[in-house]
TORDRENNU-655682 format. One record per residue: residue in three letters; x, y, z of N, C-alpha, C in turn. Coordinates in nm, 3 decimals, decimal comma, always signed. Last residue first. Layout:
BEGIN
<node residuo="ala" n_c1="X" n_c2="Y" n_c3="Z" ca_c1="X" ca_c2="Y" ca_c3="Z" c_c1="X" c_c2="Y" c_c3="Z"/>
...
end
This chain:
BEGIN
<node residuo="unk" n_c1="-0,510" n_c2="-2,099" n_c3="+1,305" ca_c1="-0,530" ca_c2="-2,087" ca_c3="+1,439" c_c1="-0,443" c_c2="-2,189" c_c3="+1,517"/>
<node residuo="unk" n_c1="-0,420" n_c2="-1,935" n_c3="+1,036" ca_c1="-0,425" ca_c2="-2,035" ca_c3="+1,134" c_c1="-0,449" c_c2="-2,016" c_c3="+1,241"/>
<node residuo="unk" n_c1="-0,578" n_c2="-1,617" n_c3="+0,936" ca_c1="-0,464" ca_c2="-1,684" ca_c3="+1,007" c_c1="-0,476" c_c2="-1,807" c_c3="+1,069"/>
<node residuo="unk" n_c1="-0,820" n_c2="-1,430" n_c3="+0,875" ca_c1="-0,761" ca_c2="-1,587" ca_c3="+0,781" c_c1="-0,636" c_c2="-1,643" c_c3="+0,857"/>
<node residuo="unk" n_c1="-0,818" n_c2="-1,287" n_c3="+1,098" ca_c1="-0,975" ca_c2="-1,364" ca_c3="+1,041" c_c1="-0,910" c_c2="-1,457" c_c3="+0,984"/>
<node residuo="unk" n_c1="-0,611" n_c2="-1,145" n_c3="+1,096" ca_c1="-0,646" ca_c2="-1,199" ca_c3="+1,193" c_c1="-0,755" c_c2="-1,337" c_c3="+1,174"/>
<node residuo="unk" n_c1="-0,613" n_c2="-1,005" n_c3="+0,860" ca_c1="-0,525" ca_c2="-1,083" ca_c3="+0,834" c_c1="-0,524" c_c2="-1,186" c_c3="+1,000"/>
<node residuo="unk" n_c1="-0,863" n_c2="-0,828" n_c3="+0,958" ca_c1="-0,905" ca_c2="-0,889" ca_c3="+0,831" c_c1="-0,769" c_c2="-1,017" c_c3="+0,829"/>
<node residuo="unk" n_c1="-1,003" n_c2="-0,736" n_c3="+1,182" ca_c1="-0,868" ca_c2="-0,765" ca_c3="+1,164" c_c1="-0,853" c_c2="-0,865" c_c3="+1,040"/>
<node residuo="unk" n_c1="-1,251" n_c2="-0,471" n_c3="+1,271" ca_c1="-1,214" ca_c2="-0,599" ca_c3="+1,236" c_c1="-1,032" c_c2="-0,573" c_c3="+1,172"/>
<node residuo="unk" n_c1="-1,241" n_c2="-0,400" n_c3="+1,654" ca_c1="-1,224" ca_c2="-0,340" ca_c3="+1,551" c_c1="-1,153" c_c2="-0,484" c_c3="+1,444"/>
<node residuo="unk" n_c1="-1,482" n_c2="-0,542" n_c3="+1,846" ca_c1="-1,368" ca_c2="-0,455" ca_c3="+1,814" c_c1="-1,360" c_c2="-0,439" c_c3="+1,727"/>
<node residuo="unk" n_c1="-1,747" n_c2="-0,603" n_c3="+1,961" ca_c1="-1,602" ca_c2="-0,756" ca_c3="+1,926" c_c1="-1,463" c_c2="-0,641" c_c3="+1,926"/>
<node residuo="unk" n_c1="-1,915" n_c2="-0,448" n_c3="+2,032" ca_c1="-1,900" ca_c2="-0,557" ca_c3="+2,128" c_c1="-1,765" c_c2="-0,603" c_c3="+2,065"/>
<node residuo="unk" n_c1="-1,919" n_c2="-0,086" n_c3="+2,074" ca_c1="-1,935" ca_c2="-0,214" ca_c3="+1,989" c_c1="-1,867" c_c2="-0,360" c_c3="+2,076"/>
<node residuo="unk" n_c1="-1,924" n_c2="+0,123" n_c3="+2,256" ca_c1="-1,971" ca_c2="+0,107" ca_c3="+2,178" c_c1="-1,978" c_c2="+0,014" c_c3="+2,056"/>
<node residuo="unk" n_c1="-1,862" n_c2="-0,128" n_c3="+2,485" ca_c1="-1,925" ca_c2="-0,011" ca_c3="+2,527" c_c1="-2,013" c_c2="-0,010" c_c3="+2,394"/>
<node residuo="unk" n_c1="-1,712" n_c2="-0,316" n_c3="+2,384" ca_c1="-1,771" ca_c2="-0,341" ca_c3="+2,534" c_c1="-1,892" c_c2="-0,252" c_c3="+2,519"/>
<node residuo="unk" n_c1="-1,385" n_c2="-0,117" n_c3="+2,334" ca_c1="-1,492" ca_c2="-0,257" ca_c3="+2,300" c_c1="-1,531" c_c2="-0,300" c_c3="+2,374"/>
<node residuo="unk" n_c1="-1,316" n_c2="+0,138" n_c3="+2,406" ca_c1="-1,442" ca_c2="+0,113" ca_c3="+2,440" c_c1="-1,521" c_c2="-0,016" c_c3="+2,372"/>
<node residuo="unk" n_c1="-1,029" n_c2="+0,080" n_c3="+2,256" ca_c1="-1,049" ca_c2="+0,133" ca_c3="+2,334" c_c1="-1,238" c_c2="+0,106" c_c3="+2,330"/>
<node residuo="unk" n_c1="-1,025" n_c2="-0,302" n_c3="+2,123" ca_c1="-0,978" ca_c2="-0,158" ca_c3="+2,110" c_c1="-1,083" c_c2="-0,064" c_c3="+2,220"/>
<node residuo="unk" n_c1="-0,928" n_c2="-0,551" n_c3="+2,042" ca_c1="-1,007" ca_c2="-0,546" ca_c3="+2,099" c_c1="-0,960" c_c2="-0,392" c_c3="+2,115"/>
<node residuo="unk" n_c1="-0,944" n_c2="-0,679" n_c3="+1,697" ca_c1="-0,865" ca_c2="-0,605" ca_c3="+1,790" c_c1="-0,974" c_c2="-0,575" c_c3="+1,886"/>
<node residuo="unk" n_c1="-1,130" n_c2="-0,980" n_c3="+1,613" ca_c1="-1,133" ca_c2="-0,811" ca_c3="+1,629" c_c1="-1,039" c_c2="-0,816" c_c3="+1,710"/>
<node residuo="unk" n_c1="-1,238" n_c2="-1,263" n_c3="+1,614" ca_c1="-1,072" ca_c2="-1,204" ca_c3="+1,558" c_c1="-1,002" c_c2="-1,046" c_c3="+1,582"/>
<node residuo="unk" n_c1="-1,441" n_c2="-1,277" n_c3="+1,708" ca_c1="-1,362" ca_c2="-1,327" ca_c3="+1,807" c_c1="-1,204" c_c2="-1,315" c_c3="+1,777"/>
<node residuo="unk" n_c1="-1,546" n_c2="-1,120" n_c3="+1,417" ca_c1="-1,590" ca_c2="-1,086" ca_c3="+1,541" c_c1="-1,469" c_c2="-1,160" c_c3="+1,689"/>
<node residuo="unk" n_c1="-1,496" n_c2="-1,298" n_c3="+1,211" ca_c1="-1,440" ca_c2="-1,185" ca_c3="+1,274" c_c1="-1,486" c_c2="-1,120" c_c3="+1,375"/>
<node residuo="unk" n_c1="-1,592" n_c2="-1,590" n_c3="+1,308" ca_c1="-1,425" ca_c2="-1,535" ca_c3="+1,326" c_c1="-1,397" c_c2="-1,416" c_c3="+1,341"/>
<node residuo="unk" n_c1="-1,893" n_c2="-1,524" n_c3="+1,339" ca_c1="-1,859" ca_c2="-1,528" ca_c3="+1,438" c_c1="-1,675" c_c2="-1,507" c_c3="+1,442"/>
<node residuo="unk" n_c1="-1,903" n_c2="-1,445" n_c3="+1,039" ca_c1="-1,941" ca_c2="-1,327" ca_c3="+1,133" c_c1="-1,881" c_c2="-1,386" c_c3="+1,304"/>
<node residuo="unk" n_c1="-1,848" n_c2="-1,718" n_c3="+0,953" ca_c1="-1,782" ca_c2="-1,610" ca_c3="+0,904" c_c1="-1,764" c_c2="-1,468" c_c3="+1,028"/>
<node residuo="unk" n_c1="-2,024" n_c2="-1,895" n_c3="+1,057" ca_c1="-1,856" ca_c2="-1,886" ca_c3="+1,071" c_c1="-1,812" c_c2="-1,788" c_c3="+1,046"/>
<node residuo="unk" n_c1="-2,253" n_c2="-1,781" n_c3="+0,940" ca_c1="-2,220" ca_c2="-1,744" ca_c3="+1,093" c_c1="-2,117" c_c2="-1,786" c_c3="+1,121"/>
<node residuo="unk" n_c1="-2,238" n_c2="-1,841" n_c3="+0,649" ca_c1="-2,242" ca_c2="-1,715" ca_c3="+0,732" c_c1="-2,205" c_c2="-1,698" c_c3="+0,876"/>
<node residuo="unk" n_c1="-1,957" n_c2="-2,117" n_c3="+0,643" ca_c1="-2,122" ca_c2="-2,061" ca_c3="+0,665" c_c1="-2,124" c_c2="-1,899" c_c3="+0,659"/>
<node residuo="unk" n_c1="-1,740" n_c2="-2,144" n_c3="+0,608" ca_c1="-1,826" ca_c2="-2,239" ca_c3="+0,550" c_c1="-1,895" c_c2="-2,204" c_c3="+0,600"/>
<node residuo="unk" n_c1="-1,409" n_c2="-2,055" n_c3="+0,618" ca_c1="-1,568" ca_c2="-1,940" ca_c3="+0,557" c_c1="-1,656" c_c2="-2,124" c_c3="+0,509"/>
<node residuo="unk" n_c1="-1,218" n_c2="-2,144" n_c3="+0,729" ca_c1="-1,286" ca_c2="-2,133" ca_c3="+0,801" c_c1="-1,391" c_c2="-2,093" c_c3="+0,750"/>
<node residuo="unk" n_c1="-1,039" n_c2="-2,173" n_c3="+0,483" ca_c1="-1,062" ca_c2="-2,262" ca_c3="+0,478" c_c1="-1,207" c_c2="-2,273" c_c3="+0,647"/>
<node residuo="unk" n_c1="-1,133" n_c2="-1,887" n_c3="+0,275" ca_c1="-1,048" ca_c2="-1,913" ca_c3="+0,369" c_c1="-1,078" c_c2="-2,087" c_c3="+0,411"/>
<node residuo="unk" n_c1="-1,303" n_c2="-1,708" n_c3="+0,179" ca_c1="-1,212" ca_c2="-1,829" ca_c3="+0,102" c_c1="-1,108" c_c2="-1,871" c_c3="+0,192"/>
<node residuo="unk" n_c1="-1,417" n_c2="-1,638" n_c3="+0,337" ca_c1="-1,486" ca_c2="-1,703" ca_c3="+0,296" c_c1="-1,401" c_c2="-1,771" c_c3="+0,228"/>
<node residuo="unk" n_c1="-1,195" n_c2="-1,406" n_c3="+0,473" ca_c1="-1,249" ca_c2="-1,527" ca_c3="+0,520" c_c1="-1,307" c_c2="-1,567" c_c3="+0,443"/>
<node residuo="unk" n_c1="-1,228" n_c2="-1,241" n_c3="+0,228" ca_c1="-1,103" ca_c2="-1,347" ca_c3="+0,288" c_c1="-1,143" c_c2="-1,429" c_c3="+0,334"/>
<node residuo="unk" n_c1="-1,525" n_c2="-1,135" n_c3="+0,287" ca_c1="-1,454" ca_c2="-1,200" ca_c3="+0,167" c_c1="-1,350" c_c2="-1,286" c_c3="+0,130"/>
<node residuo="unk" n_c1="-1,466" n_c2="-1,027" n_c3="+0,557" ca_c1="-1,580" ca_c2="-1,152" ca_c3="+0,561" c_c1="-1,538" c_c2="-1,190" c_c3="+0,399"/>
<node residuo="unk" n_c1="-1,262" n_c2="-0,857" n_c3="+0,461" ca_c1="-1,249" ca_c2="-0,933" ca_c3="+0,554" c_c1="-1,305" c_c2="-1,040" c_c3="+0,566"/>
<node residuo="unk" n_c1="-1,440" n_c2="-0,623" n_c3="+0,301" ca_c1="-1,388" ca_c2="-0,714" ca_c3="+0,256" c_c1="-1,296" c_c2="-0,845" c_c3="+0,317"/>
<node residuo="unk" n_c1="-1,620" n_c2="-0,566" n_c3="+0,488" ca_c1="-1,722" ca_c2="-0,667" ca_c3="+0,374" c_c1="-1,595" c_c2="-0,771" c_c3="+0,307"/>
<node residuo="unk" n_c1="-1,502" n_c2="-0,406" n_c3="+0,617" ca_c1="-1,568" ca_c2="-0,517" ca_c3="+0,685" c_c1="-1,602" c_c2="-0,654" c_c3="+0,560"/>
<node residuo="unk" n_c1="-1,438" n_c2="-0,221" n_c3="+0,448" ca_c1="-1,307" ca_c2="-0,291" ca_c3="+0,518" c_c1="-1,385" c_c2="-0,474" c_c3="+0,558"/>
<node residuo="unk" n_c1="-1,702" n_c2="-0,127" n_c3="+0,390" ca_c1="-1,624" ca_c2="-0,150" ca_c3="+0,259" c_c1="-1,495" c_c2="-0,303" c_c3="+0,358"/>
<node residuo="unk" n_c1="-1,722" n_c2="+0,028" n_c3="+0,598" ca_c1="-1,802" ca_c2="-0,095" ca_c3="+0,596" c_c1="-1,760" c_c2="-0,175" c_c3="+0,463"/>
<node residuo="unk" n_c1="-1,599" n_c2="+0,279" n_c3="+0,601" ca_c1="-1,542" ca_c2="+0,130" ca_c3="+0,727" c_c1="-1,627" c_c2="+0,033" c_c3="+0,649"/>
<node residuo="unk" n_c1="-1,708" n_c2="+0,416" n_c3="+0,476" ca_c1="-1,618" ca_c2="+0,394" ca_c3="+0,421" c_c1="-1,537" c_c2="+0,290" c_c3="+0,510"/>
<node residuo="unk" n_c1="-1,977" n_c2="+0,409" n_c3="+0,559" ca_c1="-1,974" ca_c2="+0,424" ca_c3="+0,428" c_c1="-1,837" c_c2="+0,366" c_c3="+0,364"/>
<node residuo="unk" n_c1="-1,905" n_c2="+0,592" n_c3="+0,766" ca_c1="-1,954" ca_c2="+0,476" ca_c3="+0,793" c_c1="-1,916" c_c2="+0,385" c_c3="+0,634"/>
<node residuo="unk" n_c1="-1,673" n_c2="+0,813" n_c3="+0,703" ca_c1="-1,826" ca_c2="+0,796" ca_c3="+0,685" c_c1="-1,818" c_c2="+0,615" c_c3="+0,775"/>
<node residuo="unk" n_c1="-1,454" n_c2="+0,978" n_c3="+0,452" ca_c1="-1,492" ca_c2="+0,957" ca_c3="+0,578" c_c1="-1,660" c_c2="+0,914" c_c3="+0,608"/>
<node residuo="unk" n_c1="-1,149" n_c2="+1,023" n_c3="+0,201" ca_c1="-1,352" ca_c2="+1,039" ca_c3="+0,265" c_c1="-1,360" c_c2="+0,989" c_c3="+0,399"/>
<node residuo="unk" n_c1="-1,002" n_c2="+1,205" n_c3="-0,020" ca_c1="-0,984" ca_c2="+1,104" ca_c3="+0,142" c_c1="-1,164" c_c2="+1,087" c_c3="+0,176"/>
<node residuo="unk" n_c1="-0,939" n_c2="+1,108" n_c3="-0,337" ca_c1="-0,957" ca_c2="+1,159" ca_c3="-0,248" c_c1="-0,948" c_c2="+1,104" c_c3="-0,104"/>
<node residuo="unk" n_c1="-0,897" n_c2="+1,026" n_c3="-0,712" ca_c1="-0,831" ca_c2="+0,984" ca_c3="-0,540" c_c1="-0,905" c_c2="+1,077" c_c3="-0,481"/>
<node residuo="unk" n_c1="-1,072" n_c2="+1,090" n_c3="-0,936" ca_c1="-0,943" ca_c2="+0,956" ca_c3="-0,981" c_c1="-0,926" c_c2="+0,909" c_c3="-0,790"/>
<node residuo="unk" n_c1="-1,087" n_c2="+1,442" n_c3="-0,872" ca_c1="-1,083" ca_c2="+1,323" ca_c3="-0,984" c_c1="-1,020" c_c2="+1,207" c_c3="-0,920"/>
<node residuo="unk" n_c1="-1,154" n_c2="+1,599" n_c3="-0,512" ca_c1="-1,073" ca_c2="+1,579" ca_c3="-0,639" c_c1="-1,127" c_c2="+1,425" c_c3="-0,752"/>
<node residuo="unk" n_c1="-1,402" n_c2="+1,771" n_c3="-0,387" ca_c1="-1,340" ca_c2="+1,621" ca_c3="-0,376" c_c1="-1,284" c_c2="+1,635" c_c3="-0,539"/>
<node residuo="unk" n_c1="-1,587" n_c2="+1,973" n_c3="-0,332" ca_c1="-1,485" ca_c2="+1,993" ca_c3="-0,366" c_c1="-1,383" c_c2="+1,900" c_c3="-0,337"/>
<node residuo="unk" n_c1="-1,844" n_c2="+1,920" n_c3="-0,295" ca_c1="-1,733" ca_c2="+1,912" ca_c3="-0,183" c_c1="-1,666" c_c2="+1,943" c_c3="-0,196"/>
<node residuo="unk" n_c1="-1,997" n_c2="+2,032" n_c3="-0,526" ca_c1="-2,045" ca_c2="+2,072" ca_c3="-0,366" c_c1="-1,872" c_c2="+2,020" c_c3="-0,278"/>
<node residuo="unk" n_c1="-1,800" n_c2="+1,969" n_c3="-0,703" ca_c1="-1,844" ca_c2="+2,049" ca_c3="-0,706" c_c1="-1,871" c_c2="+2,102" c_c3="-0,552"/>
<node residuo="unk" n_c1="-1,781" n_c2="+1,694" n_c3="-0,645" ca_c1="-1,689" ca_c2="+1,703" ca_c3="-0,706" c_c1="-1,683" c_c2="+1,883" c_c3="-0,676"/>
<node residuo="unk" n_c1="-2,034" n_c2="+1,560" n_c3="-0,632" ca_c1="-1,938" ca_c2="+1,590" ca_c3="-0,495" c_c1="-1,829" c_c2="+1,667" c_c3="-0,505"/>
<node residuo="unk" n_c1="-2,133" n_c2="+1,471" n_c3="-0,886" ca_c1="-2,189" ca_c2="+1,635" ca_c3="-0,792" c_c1="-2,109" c_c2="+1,678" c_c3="-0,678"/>
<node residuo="unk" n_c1="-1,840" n_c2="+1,517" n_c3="-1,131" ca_c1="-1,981" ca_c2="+1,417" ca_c3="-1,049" c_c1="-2,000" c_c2="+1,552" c_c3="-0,950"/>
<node residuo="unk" n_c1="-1,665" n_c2="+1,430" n_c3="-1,413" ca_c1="-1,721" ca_c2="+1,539" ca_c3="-1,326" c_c1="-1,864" c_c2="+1,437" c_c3="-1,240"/>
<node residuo="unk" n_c1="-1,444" n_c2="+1,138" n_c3="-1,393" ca_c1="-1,542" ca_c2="+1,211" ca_c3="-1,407" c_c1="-1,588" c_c2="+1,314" c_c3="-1,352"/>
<node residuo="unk" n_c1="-1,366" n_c2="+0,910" n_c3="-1,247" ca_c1="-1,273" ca_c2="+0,988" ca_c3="-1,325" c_c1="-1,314" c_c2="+1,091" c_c3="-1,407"/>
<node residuo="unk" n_c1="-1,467" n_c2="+0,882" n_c3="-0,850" ca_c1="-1,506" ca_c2="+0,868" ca_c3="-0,985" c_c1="-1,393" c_c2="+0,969" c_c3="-1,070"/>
<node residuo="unk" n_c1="-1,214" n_c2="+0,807" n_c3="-0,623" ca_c1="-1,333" ca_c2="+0,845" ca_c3="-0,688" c_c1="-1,353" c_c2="+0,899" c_c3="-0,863"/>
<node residuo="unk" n_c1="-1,068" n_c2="+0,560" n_c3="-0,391" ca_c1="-1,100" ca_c2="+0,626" ca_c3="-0,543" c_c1="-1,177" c_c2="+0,735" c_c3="-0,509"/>
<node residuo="unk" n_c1="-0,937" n_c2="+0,699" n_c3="-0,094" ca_c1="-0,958" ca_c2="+0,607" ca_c3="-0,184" c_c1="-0,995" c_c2="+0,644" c_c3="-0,342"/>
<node residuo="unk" n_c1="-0,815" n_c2="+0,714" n_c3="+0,220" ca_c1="-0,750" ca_c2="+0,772" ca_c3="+0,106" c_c1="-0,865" c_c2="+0,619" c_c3="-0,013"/>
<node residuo="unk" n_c1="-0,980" n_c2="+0,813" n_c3="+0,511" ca_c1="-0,921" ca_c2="+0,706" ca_c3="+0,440" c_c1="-0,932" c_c2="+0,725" c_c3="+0,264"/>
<node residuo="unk" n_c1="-1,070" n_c2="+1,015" n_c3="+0,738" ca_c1="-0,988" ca_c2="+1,045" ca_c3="+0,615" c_c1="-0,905" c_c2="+0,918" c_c3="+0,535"/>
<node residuo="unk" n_c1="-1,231" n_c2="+0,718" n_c3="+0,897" ca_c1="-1,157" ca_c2="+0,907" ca_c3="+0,900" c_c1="-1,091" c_c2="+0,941" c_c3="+0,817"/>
<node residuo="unk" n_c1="-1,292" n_c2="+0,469" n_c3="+0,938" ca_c1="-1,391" ca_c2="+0,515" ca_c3="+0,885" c_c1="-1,357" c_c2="+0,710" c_c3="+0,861"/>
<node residuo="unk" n_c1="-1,210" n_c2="+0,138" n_c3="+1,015" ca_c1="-1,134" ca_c2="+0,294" ca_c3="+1,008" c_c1="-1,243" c_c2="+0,312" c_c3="+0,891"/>
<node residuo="unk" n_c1="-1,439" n_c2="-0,025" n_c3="+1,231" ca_c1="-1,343" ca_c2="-0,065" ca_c3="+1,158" c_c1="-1,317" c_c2="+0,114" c_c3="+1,092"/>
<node residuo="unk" n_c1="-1,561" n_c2="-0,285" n_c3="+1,449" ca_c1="-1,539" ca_c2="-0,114" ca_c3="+1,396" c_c1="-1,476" c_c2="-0,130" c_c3="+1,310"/>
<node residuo="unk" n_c1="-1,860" n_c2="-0,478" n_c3="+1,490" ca_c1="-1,749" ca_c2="-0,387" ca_c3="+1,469" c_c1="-1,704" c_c2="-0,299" c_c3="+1,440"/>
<node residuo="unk" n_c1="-2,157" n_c2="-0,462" n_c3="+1,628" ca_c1="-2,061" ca_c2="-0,561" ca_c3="+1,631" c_c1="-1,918" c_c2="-0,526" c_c3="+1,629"/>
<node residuo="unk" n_c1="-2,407" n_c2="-0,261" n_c3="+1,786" ca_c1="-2,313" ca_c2="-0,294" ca_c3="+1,681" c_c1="-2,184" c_c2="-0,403" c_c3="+1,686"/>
<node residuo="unk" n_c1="-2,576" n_c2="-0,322" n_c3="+2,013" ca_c1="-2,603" ca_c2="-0,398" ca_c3="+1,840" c_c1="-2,497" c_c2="-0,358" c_c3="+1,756"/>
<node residuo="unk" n_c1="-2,470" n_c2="-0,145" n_c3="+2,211" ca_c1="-2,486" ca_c2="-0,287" ca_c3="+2,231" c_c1="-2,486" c_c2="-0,375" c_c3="+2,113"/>
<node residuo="unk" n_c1="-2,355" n_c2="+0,153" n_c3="+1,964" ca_c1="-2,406" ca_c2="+0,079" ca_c3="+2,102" c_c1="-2,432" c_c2="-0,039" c_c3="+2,091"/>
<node residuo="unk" n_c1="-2,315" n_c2="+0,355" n_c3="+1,727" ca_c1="-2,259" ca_c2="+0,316" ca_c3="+1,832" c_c1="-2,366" c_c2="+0,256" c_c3="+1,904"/>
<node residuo="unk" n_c1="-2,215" n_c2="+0,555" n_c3="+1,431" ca_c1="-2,343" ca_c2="+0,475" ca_c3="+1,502" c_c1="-2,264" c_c2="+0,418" c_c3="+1,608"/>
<node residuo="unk" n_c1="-1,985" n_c2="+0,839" n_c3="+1,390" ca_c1="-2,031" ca_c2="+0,703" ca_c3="+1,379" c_c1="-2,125" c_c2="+0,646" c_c3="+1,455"/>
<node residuo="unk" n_c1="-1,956" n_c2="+1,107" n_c3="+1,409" ca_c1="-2,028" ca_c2="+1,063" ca_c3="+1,300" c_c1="-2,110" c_c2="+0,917" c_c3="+1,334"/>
<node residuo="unk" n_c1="-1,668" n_c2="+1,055" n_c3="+1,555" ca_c1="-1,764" ca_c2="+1,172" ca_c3="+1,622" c_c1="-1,886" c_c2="+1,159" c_c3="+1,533"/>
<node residuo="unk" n_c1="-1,513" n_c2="+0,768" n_c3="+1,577" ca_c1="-1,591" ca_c2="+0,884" ca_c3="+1,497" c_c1="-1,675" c_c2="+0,952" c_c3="+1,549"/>
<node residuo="unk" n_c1="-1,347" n_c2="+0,596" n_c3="+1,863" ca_c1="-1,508" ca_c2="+0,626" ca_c3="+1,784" c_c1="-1,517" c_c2="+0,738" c_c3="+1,712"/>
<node residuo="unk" n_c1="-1,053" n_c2="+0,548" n_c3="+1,781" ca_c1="-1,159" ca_c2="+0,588" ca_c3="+1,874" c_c1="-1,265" c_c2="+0,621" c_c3="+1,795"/>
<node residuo="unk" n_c1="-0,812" n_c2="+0,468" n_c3="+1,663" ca_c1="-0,874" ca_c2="+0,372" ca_c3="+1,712" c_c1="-0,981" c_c2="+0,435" c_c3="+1,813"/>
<node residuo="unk" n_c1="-0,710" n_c2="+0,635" n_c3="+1,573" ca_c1="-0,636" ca_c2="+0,638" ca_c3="+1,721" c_c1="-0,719" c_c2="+0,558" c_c3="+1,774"/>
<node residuo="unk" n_c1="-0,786" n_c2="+0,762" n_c3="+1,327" ca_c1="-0,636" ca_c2="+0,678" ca_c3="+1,346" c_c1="-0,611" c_c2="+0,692" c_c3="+1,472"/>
<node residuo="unk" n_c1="-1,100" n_c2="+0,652" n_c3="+1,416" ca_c1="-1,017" ca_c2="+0,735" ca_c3="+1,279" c_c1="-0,870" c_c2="+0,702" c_c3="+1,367"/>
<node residuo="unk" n_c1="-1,389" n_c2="+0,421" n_c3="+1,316" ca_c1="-1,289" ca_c2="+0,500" ca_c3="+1,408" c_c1="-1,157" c_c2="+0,567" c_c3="+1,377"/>
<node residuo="unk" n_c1="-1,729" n_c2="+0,343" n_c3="+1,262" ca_c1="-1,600" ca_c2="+0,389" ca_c3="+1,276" c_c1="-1,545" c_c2="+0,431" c_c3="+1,351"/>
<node residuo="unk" n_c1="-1,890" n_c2="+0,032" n_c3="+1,307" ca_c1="-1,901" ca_c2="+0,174" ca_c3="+1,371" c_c1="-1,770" c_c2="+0,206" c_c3="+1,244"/>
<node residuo="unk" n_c1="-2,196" n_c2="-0,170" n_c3="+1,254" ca_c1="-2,072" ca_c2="-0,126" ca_c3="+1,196" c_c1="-2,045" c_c2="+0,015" c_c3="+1,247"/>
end
């Protein structure tokens, strides 16, 4: 699992090479956080309720939820159906090849008729 921030290029952060499969946006992507005082809150100075984050951490959320569509999809009847659609469903994006083999996942790509 890599990231890549809005130009579809590798995260200066992100894991990369032959074994990774996909990418998926991992750069200031707008999401929860806790409604509570918490430690990030402090050290990062990350707001209540929303913030932006960045990470691996935060592409792999995209991935998980894609292979979730697909499964209810009428193609999700195995694990390896699953991993093989998105994978042959990925945008194919700048260095697919290089640092990840399929591209970047396409979650409305994965459940689309074929």
């Amino acid at each position: 699992m890599a990231a890549t921030h809005n130009r579809d290029q590798k995260a200066s952060f992100s894991t990369y090479g032959g074994w990774v499969d996909l990418a998926a946006p991992g750069v200031n992507v707008f999401s929860t956080t806790p409604n509570h005082d918490f430690k990030n809150e402090t050290i990062n100075g990350r707001s209540k309720n929303y913030d932006y984050g960045s990470g691996t951490s935060i592409s792999s959320p995209m991935v998980a939820a894609a292979a979730a569509l697909h499964w209810t999809s009428k193609y999700g009847t195995s694990n390896s159906s699953i991993r093989s659609r998105l994978q042959s469903t990925a945008d194919k994006i700048p260095r697919t090849g290089t640092y990840w083999s399929a591209g970047r996942v396409n979650a409305a790509n994965a459940v689309a008729a074929t």
